[in-house]
C-alpha positions as CSV (number, residue, x, y, z in Angstrom):
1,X,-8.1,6.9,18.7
2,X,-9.2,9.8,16.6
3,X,-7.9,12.4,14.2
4,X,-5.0,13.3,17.2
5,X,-4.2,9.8,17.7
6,X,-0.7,10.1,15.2
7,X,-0.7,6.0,15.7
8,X,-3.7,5.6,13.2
9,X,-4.7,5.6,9.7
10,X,-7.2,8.2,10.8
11,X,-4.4,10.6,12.3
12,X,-2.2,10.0,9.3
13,X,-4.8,11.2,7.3
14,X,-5.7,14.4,9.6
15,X,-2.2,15.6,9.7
16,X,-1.2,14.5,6.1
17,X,1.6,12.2,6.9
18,X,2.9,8.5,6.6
19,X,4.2,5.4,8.2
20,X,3.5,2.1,9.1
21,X,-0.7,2.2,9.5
22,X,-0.6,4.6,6.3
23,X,1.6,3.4,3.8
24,X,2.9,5.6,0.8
25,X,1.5,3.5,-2.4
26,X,4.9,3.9,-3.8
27,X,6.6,2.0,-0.8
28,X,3.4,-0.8,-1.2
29,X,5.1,-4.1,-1.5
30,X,3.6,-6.1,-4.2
31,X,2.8,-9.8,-3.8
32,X,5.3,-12.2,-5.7
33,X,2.4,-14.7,-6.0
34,X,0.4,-12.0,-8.0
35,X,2.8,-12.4,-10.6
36,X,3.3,-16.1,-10.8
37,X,-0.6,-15.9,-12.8
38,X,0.5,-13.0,-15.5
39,X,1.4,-14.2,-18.8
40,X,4.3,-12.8,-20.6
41,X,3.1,-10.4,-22.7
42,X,4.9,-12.2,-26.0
43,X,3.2,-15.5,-25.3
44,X,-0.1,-16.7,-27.9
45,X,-2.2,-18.6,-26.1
């Protein structure tokens, strides 16, 4: 489980690719709860 080990974050890193253990931030899911707490941005409170 080092930088040859293509199964890890580690190994993603070390040969510059992506998947599962090393997401791309553009394919990050966000959290619907996160947004449940933002107010809309033409609200006055």
């Amino acid at each position: 489980m080092g930088k040859g080990d293509k199964r890890t974050a580690k190994g993603k890193r070390f040969r510059k690719s992506y998947g599962n253990s090393r997401p791309k931030e553009e394919n990050i899911k966000e959290n619907p709860k996160d947004k449940k707490n933002e107010t809309p941005k033409g609200s006055k409170n």
